[in-house]
C-alpha positions as CSV (number, residue, x, y, z in Angstrom):
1,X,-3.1,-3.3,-18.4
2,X,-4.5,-4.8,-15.0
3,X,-2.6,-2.2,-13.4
4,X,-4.3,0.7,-15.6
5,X,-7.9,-0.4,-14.7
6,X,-7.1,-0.7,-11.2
7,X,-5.4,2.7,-10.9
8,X,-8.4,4.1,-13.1
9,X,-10.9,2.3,-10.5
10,X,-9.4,3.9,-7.8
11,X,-9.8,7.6,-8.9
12,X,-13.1,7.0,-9.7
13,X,-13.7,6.1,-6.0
14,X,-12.1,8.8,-4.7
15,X,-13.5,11.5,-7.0
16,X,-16.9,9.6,-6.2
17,X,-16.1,9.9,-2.3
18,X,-15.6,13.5,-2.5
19,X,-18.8,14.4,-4.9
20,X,-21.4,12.9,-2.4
21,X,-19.5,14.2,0.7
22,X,-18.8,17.6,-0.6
23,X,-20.1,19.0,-3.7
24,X,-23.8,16.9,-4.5
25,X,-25.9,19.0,-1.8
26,X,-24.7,22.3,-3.5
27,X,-26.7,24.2,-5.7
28,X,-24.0,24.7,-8.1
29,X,-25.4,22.5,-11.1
30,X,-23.0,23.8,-13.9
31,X,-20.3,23.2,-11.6
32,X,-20.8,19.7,-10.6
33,X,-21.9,18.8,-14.1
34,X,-19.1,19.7,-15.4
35,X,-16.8,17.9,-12.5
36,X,-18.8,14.2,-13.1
37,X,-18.1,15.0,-16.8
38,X,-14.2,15.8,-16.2
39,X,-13.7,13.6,-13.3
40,X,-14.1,10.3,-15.1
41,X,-11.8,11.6,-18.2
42,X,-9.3,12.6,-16.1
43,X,-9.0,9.0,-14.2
44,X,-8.5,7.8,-17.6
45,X,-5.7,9.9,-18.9
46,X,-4.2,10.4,-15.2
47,X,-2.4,7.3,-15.3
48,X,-0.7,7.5,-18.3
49,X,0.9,10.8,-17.2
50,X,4.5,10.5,-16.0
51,X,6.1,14.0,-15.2
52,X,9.1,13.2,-14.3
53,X,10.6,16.1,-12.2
54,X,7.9,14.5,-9.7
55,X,10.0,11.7,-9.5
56,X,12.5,13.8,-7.4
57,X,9.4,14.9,-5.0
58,X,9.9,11.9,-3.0
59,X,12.1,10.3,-0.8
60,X,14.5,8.3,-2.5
61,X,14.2,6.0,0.3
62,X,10.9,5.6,-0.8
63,X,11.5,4.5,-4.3
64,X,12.8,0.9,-4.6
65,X,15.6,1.0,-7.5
66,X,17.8,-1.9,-9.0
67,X,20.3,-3.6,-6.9
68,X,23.5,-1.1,-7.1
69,X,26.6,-2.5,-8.6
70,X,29.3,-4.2,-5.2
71,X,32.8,-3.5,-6.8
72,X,34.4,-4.8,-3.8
73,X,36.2,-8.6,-3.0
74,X,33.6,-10.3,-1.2
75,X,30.7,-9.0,-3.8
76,X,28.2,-11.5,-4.6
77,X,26.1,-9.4,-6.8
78,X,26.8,-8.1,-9.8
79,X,24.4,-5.6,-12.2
80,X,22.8,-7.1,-15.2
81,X,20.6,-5.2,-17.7
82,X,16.9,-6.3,-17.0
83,X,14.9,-7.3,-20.4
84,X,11.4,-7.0,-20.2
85,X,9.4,-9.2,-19.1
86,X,7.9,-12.2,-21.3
87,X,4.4,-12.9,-20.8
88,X,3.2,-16.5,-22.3
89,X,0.0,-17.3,-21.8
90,X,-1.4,-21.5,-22.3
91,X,-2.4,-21.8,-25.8
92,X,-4.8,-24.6,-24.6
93,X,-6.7,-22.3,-22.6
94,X,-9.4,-20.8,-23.5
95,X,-11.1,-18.5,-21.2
96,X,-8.7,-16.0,-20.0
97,X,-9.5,-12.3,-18.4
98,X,-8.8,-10.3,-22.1
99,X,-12.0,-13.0,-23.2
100,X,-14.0,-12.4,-20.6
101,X,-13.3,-8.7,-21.2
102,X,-14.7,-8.1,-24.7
103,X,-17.1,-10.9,-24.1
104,X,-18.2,-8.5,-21.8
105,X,-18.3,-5.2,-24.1
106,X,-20.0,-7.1,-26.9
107,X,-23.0,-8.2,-24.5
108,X,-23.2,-4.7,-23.8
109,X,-22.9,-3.5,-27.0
110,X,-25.5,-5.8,-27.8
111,X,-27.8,-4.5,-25.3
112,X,-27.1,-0.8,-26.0
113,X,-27.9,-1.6,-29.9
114,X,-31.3,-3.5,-28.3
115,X,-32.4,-0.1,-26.3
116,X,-31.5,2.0,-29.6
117,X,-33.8,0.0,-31.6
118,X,-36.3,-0.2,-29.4
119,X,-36.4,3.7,-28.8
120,X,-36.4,4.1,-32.9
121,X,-39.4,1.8,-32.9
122,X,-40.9,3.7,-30.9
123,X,-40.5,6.7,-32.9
124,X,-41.6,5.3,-36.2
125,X,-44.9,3.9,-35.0
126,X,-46.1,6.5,-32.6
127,X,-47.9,9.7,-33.8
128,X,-45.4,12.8,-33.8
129,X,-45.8,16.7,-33.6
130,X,-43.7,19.3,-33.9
131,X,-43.4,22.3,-30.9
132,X,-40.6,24.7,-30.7
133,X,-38.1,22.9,-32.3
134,X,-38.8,19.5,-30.4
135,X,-40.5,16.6,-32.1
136,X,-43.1,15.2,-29.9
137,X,-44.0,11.7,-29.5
138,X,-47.1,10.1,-28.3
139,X,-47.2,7.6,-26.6
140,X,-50.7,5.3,-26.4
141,X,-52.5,4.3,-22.8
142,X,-49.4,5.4,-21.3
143,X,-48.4,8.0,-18.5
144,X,-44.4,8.0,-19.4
145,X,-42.8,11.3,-19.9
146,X,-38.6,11.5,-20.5
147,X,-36.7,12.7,-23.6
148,X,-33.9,11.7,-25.8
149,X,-32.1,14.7,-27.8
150,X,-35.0,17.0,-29.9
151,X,-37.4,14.2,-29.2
152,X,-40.4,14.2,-25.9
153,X,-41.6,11.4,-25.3
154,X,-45.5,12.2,-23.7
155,X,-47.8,9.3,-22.5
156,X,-51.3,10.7,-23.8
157,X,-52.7,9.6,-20.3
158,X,-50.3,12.6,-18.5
159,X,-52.9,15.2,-17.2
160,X,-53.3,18.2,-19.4
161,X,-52.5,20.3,-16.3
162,X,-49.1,19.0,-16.2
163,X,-48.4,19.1,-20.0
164,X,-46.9,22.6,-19.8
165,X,-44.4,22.2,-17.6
166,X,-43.3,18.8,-18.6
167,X,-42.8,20.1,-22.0
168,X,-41.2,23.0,-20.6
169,X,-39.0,20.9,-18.5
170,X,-37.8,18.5,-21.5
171,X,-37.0,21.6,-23.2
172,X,-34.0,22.5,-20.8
173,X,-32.7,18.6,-21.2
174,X,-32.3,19.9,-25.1
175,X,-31.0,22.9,-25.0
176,X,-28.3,22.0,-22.2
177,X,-27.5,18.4,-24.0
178,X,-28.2,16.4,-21.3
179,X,-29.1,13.4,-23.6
180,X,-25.3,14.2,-24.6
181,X,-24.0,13.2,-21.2
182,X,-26.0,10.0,-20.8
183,X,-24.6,9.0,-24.0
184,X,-21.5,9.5,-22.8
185,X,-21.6,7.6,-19.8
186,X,-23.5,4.7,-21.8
187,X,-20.1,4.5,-23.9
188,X,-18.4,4.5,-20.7
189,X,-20.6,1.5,-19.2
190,X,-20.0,-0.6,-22.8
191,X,-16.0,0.0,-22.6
192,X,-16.0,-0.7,-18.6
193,X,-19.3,-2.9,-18.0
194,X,-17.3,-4.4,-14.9
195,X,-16.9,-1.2,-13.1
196,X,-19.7,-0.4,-11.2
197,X,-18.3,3.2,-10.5
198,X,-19.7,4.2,-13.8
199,X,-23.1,3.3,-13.2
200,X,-22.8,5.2,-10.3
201,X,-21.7,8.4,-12.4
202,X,-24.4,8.0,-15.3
203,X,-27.2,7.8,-11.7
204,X,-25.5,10.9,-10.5
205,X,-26.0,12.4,-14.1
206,X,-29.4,12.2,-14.4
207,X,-30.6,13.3,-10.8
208,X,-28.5,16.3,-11.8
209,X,-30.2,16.9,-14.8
210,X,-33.0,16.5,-12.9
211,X,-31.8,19.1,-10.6
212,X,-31.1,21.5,-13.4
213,X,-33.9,21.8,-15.1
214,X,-36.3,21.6,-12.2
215,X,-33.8,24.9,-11.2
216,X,-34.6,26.6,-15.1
217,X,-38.8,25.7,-15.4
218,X,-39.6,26.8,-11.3
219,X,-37.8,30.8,-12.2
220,X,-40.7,31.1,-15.0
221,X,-43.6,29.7,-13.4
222,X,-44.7,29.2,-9.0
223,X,-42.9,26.5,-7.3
224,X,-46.2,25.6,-5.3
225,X,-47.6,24.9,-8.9
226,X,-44.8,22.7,-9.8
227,X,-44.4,20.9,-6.5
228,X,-48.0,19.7,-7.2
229,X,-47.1,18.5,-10.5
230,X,-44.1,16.6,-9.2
231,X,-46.5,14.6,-6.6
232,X,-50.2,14.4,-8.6
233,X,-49.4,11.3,-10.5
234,X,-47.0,8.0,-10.3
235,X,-45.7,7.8,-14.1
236,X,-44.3,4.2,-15.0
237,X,-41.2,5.2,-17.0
238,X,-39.7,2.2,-19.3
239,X,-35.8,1.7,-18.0
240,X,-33.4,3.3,-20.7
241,X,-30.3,4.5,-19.1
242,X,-29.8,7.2,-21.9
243,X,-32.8,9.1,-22.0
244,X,-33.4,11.7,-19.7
245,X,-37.2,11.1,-17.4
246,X,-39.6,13.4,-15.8
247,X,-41.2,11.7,-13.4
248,X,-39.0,9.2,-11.3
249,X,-40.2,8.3,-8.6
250,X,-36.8,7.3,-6.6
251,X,-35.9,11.3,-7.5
252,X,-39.2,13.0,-6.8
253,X,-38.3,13.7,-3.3
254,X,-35.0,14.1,-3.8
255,X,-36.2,17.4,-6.3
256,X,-38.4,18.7,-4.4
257,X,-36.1,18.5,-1.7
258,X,-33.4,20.4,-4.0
259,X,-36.1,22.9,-5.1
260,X,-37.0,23.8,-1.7
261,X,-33.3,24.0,-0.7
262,X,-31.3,27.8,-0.4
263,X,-29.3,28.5,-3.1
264,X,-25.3,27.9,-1.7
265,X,-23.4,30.7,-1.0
266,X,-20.7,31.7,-3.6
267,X,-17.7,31.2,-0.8
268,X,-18.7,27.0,-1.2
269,X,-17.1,27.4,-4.4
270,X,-13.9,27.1,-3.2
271,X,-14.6,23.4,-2.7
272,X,-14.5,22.7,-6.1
273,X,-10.7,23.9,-5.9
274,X,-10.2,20.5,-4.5
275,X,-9.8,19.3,-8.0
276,X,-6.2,20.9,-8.0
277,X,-4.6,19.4,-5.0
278,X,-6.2,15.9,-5.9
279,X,-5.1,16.1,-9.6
280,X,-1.6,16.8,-8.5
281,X,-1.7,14.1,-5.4
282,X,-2.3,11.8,-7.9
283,X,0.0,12.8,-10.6
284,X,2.7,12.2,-8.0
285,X,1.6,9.2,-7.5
286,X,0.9,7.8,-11.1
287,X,4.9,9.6,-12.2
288,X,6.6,7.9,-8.9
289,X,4.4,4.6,-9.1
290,X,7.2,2.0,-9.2
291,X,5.1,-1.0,-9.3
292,X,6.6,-2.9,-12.5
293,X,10.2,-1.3,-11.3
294,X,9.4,-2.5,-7.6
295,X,8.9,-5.7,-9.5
296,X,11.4,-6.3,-11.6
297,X,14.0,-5.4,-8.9
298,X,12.3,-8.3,-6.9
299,X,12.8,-10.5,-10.1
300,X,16.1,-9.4,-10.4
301,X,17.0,-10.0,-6.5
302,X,15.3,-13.2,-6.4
303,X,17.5,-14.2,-9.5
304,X,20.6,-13.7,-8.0
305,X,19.9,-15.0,-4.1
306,X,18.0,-18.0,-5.8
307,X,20.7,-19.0,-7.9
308,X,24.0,-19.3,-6.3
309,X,25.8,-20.4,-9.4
310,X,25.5,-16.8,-11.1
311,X,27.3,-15.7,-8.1
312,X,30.6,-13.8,-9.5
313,X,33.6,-12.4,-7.7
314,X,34.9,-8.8,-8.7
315,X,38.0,-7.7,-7.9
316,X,37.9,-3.9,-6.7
317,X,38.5,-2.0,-10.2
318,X,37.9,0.9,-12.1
319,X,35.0,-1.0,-15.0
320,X,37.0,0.8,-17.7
321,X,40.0,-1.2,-16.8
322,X,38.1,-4.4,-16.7
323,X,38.6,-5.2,-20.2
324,X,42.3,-6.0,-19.7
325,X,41.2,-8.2,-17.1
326,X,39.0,-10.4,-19.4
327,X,36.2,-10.2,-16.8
328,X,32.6,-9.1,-17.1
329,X,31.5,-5.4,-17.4
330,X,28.2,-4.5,-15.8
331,X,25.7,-3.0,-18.4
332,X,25.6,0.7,-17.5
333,X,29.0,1.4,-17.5
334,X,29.6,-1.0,-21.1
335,X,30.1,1.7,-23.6
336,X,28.7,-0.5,-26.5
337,X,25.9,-3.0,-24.9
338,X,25.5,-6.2,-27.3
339,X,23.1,-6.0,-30.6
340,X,20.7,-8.3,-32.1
341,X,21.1,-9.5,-35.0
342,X,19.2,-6.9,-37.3
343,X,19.5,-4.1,-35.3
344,X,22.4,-2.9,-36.0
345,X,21.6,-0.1,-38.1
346,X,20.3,1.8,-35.4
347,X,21.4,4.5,-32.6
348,X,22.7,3.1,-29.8
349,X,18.7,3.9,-27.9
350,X,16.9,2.0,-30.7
351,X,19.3,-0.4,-30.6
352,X,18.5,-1.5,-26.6
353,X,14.8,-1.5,-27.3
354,X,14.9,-3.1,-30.9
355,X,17.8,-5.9,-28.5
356,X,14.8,-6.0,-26.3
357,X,12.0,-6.1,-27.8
358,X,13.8,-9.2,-30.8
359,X,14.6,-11.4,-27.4
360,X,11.1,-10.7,-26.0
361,X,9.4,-12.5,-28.9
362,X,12.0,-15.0,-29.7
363,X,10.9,-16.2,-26.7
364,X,7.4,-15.8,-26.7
365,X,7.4,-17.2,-30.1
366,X,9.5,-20.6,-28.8
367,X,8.4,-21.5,-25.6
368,X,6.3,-24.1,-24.9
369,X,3.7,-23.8,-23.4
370,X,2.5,-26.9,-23.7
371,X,4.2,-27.4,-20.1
372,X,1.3,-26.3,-18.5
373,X,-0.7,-29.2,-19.4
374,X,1.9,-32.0,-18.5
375,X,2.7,-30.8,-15.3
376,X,-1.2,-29.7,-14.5
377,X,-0.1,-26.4,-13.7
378,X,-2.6,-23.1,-12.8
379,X,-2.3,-19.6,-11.9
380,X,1.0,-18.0,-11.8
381,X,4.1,-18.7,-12.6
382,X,7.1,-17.0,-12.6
383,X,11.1,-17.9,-14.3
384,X,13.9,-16.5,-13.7
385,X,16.6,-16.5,-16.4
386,X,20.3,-15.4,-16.3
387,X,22.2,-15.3,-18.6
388,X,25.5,-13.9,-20.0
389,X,26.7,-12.6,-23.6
390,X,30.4,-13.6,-24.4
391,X,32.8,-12.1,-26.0
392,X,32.3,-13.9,-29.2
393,X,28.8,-12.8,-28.7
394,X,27.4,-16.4,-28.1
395,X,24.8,-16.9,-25.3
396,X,26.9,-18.4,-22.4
397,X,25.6,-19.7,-18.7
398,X,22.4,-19.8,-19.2
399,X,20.3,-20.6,-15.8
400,X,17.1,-20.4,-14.9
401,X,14.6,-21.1,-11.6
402,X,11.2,-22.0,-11.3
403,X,8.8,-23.9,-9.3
404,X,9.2,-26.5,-11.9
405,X,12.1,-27.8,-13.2
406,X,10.6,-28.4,-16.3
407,X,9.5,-24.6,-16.5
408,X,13.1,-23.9,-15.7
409,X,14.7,-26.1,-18.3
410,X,12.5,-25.1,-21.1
411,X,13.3,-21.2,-20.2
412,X,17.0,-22.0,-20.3
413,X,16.6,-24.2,-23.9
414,X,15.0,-21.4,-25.5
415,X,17.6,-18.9,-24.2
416,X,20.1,-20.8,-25.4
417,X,18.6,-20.7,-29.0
418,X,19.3,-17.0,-28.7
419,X,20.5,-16.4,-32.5
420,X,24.5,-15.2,-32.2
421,X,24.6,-11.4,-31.7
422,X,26.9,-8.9,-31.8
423,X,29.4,-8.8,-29.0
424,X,29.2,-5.6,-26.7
425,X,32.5,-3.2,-26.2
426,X,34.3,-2.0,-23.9
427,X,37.5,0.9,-24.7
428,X,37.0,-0.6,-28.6
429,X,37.4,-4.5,-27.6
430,X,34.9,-7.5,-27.2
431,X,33.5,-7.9,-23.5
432,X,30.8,-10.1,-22.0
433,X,27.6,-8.7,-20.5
434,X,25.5,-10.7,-18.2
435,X,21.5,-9.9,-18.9
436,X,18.3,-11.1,-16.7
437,X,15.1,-11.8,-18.2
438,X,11.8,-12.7,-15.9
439,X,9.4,-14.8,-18.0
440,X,6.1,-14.7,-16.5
441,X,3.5,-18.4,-17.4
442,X,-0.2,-17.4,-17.0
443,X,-1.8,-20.6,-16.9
444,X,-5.7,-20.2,-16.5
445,X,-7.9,-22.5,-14.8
């Protein structure tokens, strides 16, 4: 999950990066609404893509896999299936990230629901008319002007030479459902209230609103006329980051600035074509990330080198002939992995994720964590189990490492409680499998 938001972070920033240094000084509105609107989506949904005939795109130096299988004399290592990982968290703790994380969305829900009502109220007690399909509302002893959907917001102390074009102005935020994309973006900032990249889009949003329908009112009335209009009066607007305003001051200039800027020639559109190269730069990325691989192979490594009691000794022979031998055979090549108990009315895929999923919460369910109380532990801490599965399928050799002892000797009782499964095979006959399982101890200060 960490990983996901940071990922999603990080295209944000980028697609940010190359908005203001490309795209935001063109006069291509459409266009660059509709890349702030797609950009955001697409950091969202880009890392959960995973195409895998990118995986091949790289390197395969470059992609850190699971220690390879030494069938040799002198081997010291020997492959073991890899469960997933077991994450406990201390049930004494109370404040952990996940908290802190929908503490966070129900503040902001809270103050989204605040604005709402407030905006509603404003509705219901203020004197409304009806103009071309909008539904005006007046405010009293006020000089705001901004809109929200079919409703126009008008301080009655706005000059009456003004009132045209502001009216004409809000009408563009309607019919183009600009209120729409603010909305959106105000979902965005509940969800992700700790990422300050969406704030940054919704600000981007509304100066290009801004930009837009500055671009629509000027082609049916003088520019000079409206310039004037922009700069006569300071209007206070209240702060609603949904609604869309006419008069900002901290985007005056930069309208007028737009206004008086030439349109962009129609070969700058080939800039937004850097949507393609970036989209597939980081769909190589996101389908050869390796991160929990690169991590689990380090679990795996630090296992084995950590513990030299696991070390076994294979003699240099064919696996399928290792049976005879009464010595281990290595996971991939076991024709038959072991089963837990209850899964054995599966296919043989279901089976190794029903095998892996049953151990995950066996554990979960029956370690204590307690520990981290007793031995006034914090942060992170990290167990390495290994263990094997006989032929009798029993849970043999249990052995774990920590920086604890105690986190180490609880990891390997709880292994060992392992209910009896069924035995893997090998050519039709019982053989034993050795397994690895990296149990991680959040423990939150």
């Amino acid at each position: 999950m960490l990983h996901y938001i940071l990922q999603t972070i990080a295209f944000q920033l980028f697609f940010l990066m190359v908005y203001d240094l490309f795209l935001k000084r063109e006069t291509f509105f459409n266009w660059n609404r509709f890349y702030l609107l797609f950009t955001p989506i697409a950091s969202f949904v880009l890392p959960l893509i995973k195409i895998e005939a990118f995986r091949n795109v790289l390197p395969q130096n470059y992609i850190v896999q699971l220690p390879a299988v030494i069938l040799n004399p002198d081997a010291s290592t020997i492959e073991t299936q890899l469960l997933p990982t077991v994450y406990l968290k201390n049930s004494s703790s109370f404040w952990s990230w996940e908290f802190i994380l929908y503490v966070g969305i129900s503040v902001s829900v809270f103050i989204f629901l605040v604005k709402m009502f407030k905006l509603f109220k404003t509705i219901n007690i203020s004197e409304k008319n009806r103009v071309n399909g909008l539904t005006i509302i007046t405010l009293k002893n006020s000089s705001a002007a901004f809109s929200f959907f079919n409703y126009v917001f008008l301080g009655d102390a706005i000059n009456p030479e003004n009132y045209r074009a502001i009216l004409a102005h809000e009408c563009v935020h309607k019919s183009q459902k600009h209120s729409a994309d603010l909305l959106f973006f105000e979902l965005l900032r509940i969800v992700f209230w700790f990422n300050p990249l969406v704030y940054m889009y919704q600000n981007r949003m509304v100066t290009l609103h801004e930009y837009i329908a500055d671009a629509l009112v000027v082609k049916q009335q003088d520019k000079v006329t409206y310039y004037q209009n922009l700069l006569s009066q300071v209007f206070d607007v209240n702060h609603i980051s949904f609604i869309n305003p006419f008069f900002k001051q901290s985007l005056i200039k930069k309208r007028i600035i737009m206004l008086t800027k030439t349109k962009s020639k129609q070969i700058h559109l080939v800039k937004y074509a850097l949507l393609v190269p970036m989209i597939f730069a980081m769909l190589l990325y996101t389908s050869c990330d390796k991160e929990a691989e690169n991590s689990e192979s380090t679990i795996l490594e630090d296992v084995i080198q950590d513990t030299p009691n696991t070390t076994i000794h294979v003699e240099k022979v064919n696996p399928d002939d290792a049976v005879d031998m009464d010595i281990e055979v290595p996971y991939s090549v076991v024709e038959q992995p072991p089963v837990f108990p209850g899964c054995e009315d599966l296919t043989k895929d279901e089976q190794r994720k029903c095998m892996s999923t049953k151990i995950s919460q066996f554990v979960g369910k029956n370690y204590n964590t307690d520990l981290a109380g007793e031995l006034d532990l914090s942060g992170r801490q990290r167990i390495n189990v290994v263990f094997k599965i006989d032929k009798q399928g029993n849970i043999v050799d249990a052995r774990a490492r920590a920086s604890e002892d105690a986190l180490a000797e609880e990891a390997v009782r709880v292994v060992n409680l392992l209910p009896k499964m069924i035995a893997g095979k090998q050519k039709g006959k019982e053989v034993t499998v050795p397994y690895s399982l990296p149990i991680v101890f959040q423990v939150k200060d």
